[in-house]
N, C-alpha and C positions, 0 to 999 in steps of 0.2 A: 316403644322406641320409634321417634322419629320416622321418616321416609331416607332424608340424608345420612343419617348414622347408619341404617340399614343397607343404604348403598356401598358405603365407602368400606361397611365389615364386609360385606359382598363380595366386593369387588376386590379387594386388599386376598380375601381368602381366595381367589380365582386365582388372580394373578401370583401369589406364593406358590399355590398347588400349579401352575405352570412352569414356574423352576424346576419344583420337584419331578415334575413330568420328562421335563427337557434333559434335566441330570442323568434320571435312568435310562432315556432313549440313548445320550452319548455314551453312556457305559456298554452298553449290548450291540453300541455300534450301528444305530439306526435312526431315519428320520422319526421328531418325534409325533409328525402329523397323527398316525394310529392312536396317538395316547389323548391327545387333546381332544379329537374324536368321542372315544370312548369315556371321557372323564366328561364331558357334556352331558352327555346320553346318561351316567350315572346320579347327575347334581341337575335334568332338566324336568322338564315335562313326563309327571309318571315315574320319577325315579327317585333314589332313595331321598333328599333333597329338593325341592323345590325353590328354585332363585327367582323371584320374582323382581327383588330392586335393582337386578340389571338388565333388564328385559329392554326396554331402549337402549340404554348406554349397549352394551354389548352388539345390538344391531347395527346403531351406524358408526361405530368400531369395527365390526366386521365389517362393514363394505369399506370404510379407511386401506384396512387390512390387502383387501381383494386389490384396489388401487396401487398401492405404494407397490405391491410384488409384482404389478404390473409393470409398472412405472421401470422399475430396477431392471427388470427383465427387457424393458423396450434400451436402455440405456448401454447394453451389452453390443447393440448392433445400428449401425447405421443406416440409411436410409436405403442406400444405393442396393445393400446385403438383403434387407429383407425383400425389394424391388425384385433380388436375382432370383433368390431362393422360392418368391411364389412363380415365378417363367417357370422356373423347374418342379417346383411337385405340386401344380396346381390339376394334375392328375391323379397323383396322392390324393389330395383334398375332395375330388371327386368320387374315387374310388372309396374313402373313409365313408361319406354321406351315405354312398347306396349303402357298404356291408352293415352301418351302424344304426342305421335310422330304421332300416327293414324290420329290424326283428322285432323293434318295441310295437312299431306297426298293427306287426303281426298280431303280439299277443291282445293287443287292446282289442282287434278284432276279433280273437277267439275266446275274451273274456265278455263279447257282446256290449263294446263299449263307442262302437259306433266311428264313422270317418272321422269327426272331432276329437272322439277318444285315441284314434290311431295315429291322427297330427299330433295329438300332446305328447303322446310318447314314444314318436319318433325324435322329436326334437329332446328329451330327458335319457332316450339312449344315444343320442349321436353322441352330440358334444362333450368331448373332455373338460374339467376344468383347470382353467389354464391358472388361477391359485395354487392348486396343489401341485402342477407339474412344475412349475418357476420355484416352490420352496423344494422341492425333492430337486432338483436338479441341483438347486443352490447348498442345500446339506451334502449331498453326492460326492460335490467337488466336477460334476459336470457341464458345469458350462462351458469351457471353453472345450469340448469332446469333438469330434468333426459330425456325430450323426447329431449334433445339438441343432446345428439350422436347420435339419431337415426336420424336427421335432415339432421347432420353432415355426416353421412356415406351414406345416399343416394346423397349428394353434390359430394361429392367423387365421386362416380358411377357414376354418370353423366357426372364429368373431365374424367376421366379414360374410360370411352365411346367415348368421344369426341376425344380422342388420337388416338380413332381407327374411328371414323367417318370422323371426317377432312380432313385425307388423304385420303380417300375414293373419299369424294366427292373433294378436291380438281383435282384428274386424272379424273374425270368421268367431272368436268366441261371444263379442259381444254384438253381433249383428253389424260393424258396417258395413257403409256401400261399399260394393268391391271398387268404385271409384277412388272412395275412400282409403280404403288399404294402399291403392298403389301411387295416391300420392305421398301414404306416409311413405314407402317404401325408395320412392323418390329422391326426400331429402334425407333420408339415412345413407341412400349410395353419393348424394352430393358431399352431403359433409364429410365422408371418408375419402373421399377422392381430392377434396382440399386438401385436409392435412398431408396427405400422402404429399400432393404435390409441396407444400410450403415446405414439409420436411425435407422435399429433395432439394429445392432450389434456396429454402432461404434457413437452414438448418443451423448456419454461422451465425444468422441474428439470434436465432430465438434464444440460440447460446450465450452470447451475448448480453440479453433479456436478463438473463437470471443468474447472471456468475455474480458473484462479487468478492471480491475477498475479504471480507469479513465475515466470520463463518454462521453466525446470528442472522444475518442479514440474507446470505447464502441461505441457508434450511429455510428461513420462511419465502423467500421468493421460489424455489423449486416447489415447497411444500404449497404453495398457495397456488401457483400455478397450476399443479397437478391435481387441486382438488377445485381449482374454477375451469380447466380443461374437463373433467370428469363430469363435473354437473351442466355443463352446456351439450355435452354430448349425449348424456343419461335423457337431458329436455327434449333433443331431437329424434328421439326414438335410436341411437346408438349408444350399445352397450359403454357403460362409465371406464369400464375395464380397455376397452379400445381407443378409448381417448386418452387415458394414460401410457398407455405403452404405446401412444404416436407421438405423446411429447416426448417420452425417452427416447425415441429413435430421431428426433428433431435436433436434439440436446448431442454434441457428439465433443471427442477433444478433450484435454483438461478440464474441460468443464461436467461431463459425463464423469469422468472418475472422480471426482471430487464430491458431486451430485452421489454415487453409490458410498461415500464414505461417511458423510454426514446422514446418509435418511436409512444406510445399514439396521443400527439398534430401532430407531421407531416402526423398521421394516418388519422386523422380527417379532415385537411385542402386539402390531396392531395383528398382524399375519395370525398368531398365537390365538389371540383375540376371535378371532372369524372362525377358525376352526371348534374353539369351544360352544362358540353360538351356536354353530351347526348341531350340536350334539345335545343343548342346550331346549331347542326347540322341537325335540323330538320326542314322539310318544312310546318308549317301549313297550307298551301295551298294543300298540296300533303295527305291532311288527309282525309277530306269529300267522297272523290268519292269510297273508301275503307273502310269508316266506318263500314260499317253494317258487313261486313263479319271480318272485326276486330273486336266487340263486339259479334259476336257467336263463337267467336275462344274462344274470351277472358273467356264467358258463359261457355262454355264446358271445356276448358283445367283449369280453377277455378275448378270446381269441382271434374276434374280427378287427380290434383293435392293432393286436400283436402282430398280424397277418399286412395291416397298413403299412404300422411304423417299418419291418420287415422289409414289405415290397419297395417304398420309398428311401431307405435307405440304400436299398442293394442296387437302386439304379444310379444313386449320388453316387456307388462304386466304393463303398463302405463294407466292409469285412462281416463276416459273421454275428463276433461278440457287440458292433457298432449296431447290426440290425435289431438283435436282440434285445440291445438298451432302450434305443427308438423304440420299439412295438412296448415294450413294458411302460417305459415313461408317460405314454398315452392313455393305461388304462384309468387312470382314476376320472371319476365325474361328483359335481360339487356342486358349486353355485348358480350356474344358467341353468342346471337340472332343476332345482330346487322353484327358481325363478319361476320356469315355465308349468311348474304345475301348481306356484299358488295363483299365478294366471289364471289356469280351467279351475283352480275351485273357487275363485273368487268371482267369477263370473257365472255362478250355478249353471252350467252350460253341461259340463260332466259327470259323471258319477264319483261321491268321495273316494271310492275306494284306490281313488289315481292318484293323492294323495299323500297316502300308505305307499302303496306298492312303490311309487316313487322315492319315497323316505327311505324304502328299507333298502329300495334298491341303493340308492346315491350312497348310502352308509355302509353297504358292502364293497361298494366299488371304491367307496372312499379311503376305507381300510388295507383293501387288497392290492389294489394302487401304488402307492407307499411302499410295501413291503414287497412286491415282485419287483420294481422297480432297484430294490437294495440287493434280494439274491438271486437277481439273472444270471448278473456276471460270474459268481462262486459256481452257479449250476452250467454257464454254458462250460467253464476251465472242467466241471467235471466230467462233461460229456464229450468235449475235446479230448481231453486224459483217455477218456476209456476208447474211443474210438482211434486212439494211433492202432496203425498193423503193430501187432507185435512181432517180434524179431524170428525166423524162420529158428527151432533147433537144433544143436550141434547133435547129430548123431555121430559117437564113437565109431572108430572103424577097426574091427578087430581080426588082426594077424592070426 
């Protein structure tokens, strides 16, 4: 058989078994990220299945994927909103970095994995992925929730961190000057700080730019835009994923909704797409012997997440069940995880074993993500339930 016949049955059987997936997630009421996930991990590397003729195509589909749910996601808020929203929980974002970044720290140090091993996976426990939080929010039905910006603006803090951690750790893993590093570092905070600006001030053209009414003509000028925005930012050492959800936040108006109605279904299949890669490339064989310290990562960076979203919420002056959502919506990690640790092994700089423990960990959090994120809410109404006072008893009074 061919190489093309073998992709297209590939890829044909991917994509059908992702209906399948997605049908039984809406049945039981839940995002179907968990399932895509775990149907990778069954049909990848080490599993029962082996897909080799999508191994490309699937990769820069998933990064498509990562983009567009950005993109949608910047498209929900304007310039000015996300401007606010980092004044206020750029404490938040502070506070996330210490609680999350520490512990992976930690354990690289007490797995004997050295300062470089403690930078790689600080930065693979901090950062959430802001893929999986934008489709759970999106399946949710919470976007428009009030603790959604504060979600949303510690996301932000996190890319915008990342713009300056990357090039950090990319000179430290492969020896540059430290002069070197900091002038990549330089034009990663240049170029963010453009867009931000053009987005404030000239946000009506860029609109402008790309509407059209004809709806052909519309998807490829959004869709072309967002993928030559992605690739000039991904060139400048800033995450692709940030350059997309600055043109959504550029893009505002009639032209934003219209923009989420036509790149909706390619949102969703490329989105689909990324998640299976993830699972795709992974060795279930290379999980066991890393478990345990990938479930105490998973243990502690859960709850220092929860503990974020939480604190940040409650200071927006957001209720109980809003905090709850926040801290959960935060927990999953994904793709800058992933990122930064084929960085340290591709630079022999590390120990493989970071790797691993990175896999398993990303693929726990990936899973567990998703699904806290669905039954907070049922568990906070039940803890609410049981903690009303219940009502003093009528004692009879007898004559």
């Amino acid at each position: 058989m061919d190489n093309l016949a073998l992709t297209l049955i590939e890829l044909g059987a991917v994509v059908f078994s992702l209906g399948l997936l997605a049908r039984l997630a809406g049945r039981i009421g839940m995002s179907p990220i968990p399932f895509y996930l775990l149907g990778g991990l069954a049909f990848g590397a080490g599993g029962i299945i082996k897909l080799d003729g999508i191994r490309e195509f699937s990769h820069l589909s998933g990064e498509i994927g990562v983009i567009l749910l950005l993109l949608m996601l910047g498209l929900e808020y304007s310039a000015s909103e996300l401007v606010t929203g980092l004044r206020k929980s750029w404490q938040a974002g502070v506070l996330d970095l210490v609680l999350n970044a520490l512990p992976g720290a930690l354990v690289a140090l007490l797995l004997g994995w050295g300062p470089v091993g403690a930078l790689v996976m600080a930065g693979v426990t901090y950062i959430s992925s802001s893929g999986i939080v934008a489709k759970v929010l999106t399946d949710l039905g919470r976007i428009g929730n009030r603790e959604t910006p504060v979600v949303l603006s510690i996301l932000v803090f996190e890319d915008l961190a990342m713009a300056v951690y990357l090039p950090i750790l990319t000179a430290t893993l492969f020896g540059v000057s430290f002069w070197g590093g900091l002038q990549t570092v330089g034009i990663a905070l240049a170029v963010i700080t453009v867009v931000l600006v053009v987005a404030l001030r000239h946000g009506h053209r860029v609109s402008k730019i790309v509407h059209s009414e004809n709806s052909e003509v519309f998807l490829l000028n959004v869709l072309g835009a967002a993928m030559l925005v992605a690739g000039i930012a991904s060139a400048l050492q800033v995450s692709a994923a940030v350059g997309a959800f600055m043109l959504g936040i550029a893009i505002s108006g009639v032209t934003a909704h219209n923009a989420t109605r036509v790149l909706e279904p390619l949102r969703d299949l490329f989105a689909a797409i990324f998640f299976v890669a993830f699972g795709l490339n992974t060795d279930p064989l290379s999980i066991p012997p890393v478990l345990g310290w990938a479930l105490l990562l998973a243990v502690i960076t859960t709850a220092t997440k929860v503990a974020t979203g939480w604190w940040a919420a409650s200071r927006a002056g957001i209720g109980r069940p809003g905090r709850a959502r926040a801290g959960a919506a935060l927990i999953a990690r994904g793709e800058f995880s992933i990122v930064i640790a084929g960085l340290a092994v591709a630079s022999g700089a590390v120990v493989p074993q970071i790797a691993a423990l990175a896999t398993t960990y990303v693929l726990i959090m990936a899973v567990s993500g998703p699904l806290a994120a669905r039954f907070v809410e049922p568990v906070m109404k039940l803890i609410g339930r049981n903690s009303k006072p219940k009502p003093p008893a009528v004692v009879p009074f007898n004559t």
